[in-house]
VEXMAR-705911 format. One record per residue (C-alpha): x, y, z. Coordinates in pm, whole numbers, plus 50000, padded with zeros to 5 digits. Each point is the difference from the previous one (the first is absolute). Layout:
<sites>
XYZ/...
</sites>
This chain:
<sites>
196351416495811/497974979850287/497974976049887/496725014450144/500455031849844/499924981649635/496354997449769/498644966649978/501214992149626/503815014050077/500124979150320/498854969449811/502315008749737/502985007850180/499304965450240/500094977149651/503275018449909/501744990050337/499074961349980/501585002649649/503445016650138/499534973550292/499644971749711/502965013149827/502385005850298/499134963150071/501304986149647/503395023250107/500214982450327/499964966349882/502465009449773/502095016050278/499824975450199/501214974949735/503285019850013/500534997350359/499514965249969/502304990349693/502625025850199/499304991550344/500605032350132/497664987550314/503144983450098/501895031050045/497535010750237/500214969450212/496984985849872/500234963249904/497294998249752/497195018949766/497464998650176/501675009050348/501185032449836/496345011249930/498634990450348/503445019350181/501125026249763/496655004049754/497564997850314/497684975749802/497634977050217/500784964549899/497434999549783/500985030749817/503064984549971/499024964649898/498075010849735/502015021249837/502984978049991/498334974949842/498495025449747/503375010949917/501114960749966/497344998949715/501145029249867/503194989849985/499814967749814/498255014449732/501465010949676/500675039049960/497005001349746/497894987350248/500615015250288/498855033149839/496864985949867/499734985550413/500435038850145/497975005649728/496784984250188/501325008550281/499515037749940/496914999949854/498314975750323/499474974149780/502384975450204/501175011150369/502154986750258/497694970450120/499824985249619/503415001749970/501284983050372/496994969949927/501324996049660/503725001750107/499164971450286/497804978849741/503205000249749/502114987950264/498244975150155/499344984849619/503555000250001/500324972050309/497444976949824/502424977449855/496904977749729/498275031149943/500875029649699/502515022849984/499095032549950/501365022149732/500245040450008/496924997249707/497844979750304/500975022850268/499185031449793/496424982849922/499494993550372/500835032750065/497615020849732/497064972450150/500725016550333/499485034649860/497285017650167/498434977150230/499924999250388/502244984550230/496914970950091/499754993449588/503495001549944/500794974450288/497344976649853/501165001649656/503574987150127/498304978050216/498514983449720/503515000949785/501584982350282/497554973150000/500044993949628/503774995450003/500364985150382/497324975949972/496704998050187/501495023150291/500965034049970/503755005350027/500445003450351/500745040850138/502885003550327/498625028450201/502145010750278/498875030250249/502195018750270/498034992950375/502735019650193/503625005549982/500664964650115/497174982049820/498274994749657/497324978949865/501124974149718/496964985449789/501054973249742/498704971349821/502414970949992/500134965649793/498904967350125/503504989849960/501305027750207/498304993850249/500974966150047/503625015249960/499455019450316/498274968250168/503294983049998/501885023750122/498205005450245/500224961450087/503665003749927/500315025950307/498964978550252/496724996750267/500815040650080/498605006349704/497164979049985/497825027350141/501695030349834/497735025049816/500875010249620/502085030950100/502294980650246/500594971649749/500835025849771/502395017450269/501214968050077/501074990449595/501175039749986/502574989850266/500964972149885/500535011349639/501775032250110/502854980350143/500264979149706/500085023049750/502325025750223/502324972449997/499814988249624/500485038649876/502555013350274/501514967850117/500554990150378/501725014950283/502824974749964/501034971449819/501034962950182/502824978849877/500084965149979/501724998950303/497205016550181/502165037750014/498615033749905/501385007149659/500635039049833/500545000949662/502425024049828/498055026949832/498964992449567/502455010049816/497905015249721/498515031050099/496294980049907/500764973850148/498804997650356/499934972750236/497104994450210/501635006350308/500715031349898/496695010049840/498764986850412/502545027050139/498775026449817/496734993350066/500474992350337/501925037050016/497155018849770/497284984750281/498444985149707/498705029449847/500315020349741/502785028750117/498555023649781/496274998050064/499314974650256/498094974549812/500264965350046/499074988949674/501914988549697/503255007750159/503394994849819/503745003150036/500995032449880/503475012549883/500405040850146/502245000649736/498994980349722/502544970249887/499845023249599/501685025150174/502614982150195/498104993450324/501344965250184/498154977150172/501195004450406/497465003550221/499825040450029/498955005049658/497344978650019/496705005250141/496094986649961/497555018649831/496564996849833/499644992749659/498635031649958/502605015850170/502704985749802/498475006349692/500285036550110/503424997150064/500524987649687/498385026049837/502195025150204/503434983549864/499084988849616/497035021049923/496314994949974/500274995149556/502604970550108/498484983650292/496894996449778/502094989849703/501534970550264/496214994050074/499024998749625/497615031150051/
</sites>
């Protein structure tokens, strides 16, 4: 029946039973979304990550997304007992999906504050039921205050990052004194041409810079020089692990350094097709790079999800 064609008490009635079916099918979400992770099925899809799978495949904004992926991280580390009483407020309004994302960011950035306390699950559940009920503004100034108590004077400083366009976004951070003198030297380090670079091309400038480095540390170089000044190739490892550098570089080099599965360029490892349990060798066509993710998933495929999360001690 339409809406308008509903009495005043039965559309007032029927409106409160929605937002409860709304609150519950959020609690499932989470959970369902838990699953996906810990079997990253994303990766099957070609996504490389979480939270790429709900913008792509779910249709979430990235806010959407965001905050239900971290909702579903707090969720997660929580004991079973818990996590019922936690859908629990969720379903009855008493805690909604802006407590949960400012709690789940206050627990981790406690976490990097190396003098300061370590929170327990018995803190974390007291933050949370302080949380219950209030606004966004008074939940955001209780933390606040938190984060001062256990960072010092200052609040524990908040990384905001918002999309501009499709080739730019706004980073807002607070960095250390000692940071910043960091980033002084290198800049000196680089030479007059970067005496009058702006924060975003010294950054672009160290991103450079570090690329190569670490593209060479985890996939080796193009070649390798002899004493004698000579390009040298070195036989392929033995072991099926075992893989030499310059052969980790020619399978990156031959991958594009991506992943081949989902195109990400993050976390990317040497992957056996066929894995070395099952008799796969170590020549270059059955290797290939993938995410971490990815891989994970591939694992999954070949052992099972109960013994890939045995291996992982889940």
């Amino acid at each position: 029946m339409s809406p308008k064609n509903l009495s005043d008490q039965e559309l007032l009635r029927q409106t409160q039973n929605l937002v409860q079916k709304e609150r519950a099918l959020l609690s499932e979400i989470l959970h369902h979304l838990k699953e996906v992770e810990s079997r990253k099925l994303y990766s099957d899809l070609g996504y490389g990550s979480l939270f790429e799978y709900c913008l792509r495949e779910l249709k979430y904004s990235e806010g959407q997304a965001g905050r239900r992926i971290q909702a579903m991280k707090l969720l997660r580390d929580l004991p079973q007992s818990e996590q019922r009483e936690l859908e629990k407020k969720i379903e009855s309004g008493a805690l909604n999906l802006s407590h949960i994302c400012q709690a789940q960011s206050f627990f981790t950035q406690v976490s990097k504050v190396a003098e300061g306390p370590k929170l327990d699950q018995k803190a974390k559940l007291q933050v949370l039921s302080e949380l219950e009920n209030k606004s966004a503004r008074q939940s955001q100034a209780l933390l606040l205050e938190k984060s001062a108590q256990i960072g010092g004077s200052q609040p524990l400083p908040q990384e905001k990052e918002r999309v501009l366009s499709e080739e730019h976004s706004e980073l807002r951070l607070v960095i250390s004194r000692e940071l910043r003198q960091k980033l002084e030297r290198v800049r000196c380090l680089l030479g007059p041409k970067a005496l009058s670079m702006s924060w975003g091309e010294l950054m672009a400038a160290m991103a450079d810079l570090s690329l190569q480095a670490l593209q060479d540390k985890k996939f080796g170089k193009r070649r390798e020089i002899t004493t004698s000044g000579k390009p040298c190739i070195k036989p392929q490892a033995k072991k099926a692990r075992s893989l030499s550098k310059i052969q980790k570089w020619r399978v990156w080099k031959r991958d594009g350094g991506v992943c081949g599965n989902c195109g990400s360029e993050q976390n990317l490892q040497v992957d056996h097709v066929i894995p070395v349990a099952k008799g796969g060798g170590a020549q270059d066509g059955n290797l290939r790079l993938l995410c971490g993710n990815c891989n994970i998933r591939e694992g999954i495929k070949h052992f099972g999800l109960g013994q890939m999360r045995r291996s992982e001690g889940g």
